[in-house]
N, C-alpha and C positions, 0 to 999 in steps of 0.2 A: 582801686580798680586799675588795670594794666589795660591800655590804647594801643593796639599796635595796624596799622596800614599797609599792606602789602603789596605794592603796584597798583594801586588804584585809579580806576581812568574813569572820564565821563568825560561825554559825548553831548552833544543837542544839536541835531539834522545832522550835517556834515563839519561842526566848527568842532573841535577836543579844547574840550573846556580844563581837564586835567590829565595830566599824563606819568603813568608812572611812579606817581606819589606813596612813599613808604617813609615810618618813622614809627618810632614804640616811644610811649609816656609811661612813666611809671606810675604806680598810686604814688598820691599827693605831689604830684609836679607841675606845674604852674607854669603854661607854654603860650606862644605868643605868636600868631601868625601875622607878620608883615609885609606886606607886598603896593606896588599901586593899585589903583581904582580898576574894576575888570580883569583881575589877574585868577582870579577864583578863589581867594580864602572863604567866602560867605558860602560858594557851591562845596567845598569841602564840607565845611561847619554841619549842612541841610545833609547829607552825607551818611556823617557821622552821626544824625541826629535820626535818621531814618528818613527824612522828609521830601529826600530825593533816589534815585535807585542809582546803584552805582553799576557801571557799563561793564568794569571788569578788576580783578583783585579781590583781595580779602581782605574785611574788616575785620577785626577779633578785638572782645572785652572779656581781659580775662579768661585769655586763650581760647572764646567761645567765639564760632564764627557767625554772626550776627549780621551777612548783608540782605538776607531774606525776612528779619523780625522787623514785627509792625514797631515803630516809634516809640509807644507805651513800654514796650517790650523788653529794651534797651539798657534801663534805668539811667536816660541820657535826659538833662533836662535843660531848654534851649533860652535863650535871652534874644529878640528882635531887635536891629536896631531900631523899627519901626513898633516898638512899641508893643504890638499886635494884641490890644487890652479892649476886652468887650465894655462899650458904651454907653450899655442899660444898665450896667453893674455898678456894685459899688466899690472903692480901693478893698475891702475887705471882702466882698467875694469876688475879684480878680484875684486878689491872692490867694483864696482858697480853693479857688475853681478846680482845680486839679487833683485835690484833695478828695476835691465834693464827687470828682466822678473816680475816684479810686475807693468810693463808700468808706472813706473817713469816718471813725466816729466820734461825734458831734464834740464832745471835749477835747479831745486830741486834735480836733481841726481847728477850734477856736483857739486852743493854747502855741499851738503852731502857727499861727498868723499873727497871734497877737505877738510873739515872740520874733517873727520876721520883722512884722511891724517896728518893733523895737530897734532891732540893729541899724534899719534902714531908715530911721527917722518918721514914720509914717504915723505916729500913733492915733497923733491928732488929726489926721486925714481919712480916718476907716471909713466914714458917712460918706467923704462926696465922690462925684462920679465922676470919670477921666475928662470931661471937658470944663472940669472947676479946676485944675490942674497944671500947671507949670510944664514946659516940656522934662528937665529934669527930676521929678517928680512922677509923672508919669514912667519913668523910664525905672526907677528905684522899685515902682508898684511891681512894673514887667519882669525886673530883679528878683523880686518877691515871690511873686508866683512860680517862679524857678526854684527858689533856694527851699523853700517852705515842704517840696513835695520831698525835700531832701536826696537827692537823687547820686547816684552814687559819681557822676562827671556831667559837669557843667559847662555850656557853650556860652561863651557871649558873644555875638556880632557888634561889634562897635558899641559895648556897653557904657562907656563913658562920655559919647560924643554928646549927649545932651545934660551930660550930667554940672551940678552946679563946682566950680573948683575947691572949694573946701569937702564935698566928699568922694573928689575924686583917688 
């Protein structure tokens, strides 16, 4: 899938939070936003993600103009640095949560998780629930539930900062 940003600005009260912002990704390019603290990569990221509305420009996937589609909509799937991993659940329906409301069916969901599970080291984690959990650990599950829905462009906000150094 082709990213491309066309002047993209945001705004919150009177502060411009981004200004002007264009660049095109190609499929399968691997890009890296660097900046300091407050500079706005993360309101990019929510952006791009749908999760924020954008002030003014045009986003395009896939030469498709996309600033008005809900989130789901997208095929854009987000990583938190915060994790954002429901509680009551367990690593295996955190990871599948988004599966579960895209009416996944029921082996396809399971073989999709357990198969995330796999790459991400989780296997032997599916039972317990985020607060039996490691910060990077947690962070791999948040991974998961990302990769799992398969989605055609992937964000990650700071997805390594908790991560343990051998699978960074």
């Amino acid at each position: 899938m082709k990213l491309k940003l066309a002047n993209i600005n945001k705004q919150l009260g009177g502060t411009r939070i981004l200004r002007d912002v264009s660049l095109e990704i190609a499929a399968g390019e691997f890009v890296v936003f660097v900046g300091p603290s407050g500079c706005g990569k993360s309101t990019l990221l929510r952006l791009i993600a749908g999760l924020d509305s954008i002030c003014g420009g045009d986003l395009l996937i896939d030469e498709r103009r996309v600033n008005d589609l809900e989130p789901r909509e997208r095929g854009v799937g987000m990583v938190f640095q915060s994790y954002a991993l429901y509680p009551h659940m367990s690593v295996y329906d955190n990871i599948g949560f988004g599966l579960k409301l895209a009416k996944t069916e029921k082996g396809s969901l399971r073989e999709r998780v357990l198969k995330t599970a796999q790459i991400l080291q989780l296997e032997k984690l599916l039972q317990r629930k985020p607060r039996e959990l490691s910060g990077g650990q947690r962070q791999r599950v948040a991974m998961g539930r990302a990769m799992a829905r398969e989605p055609d462009i992937l964000l990650f906000d700071e997805p390594l900062s908790n991560l343990d150094a051998s699978l960074r």
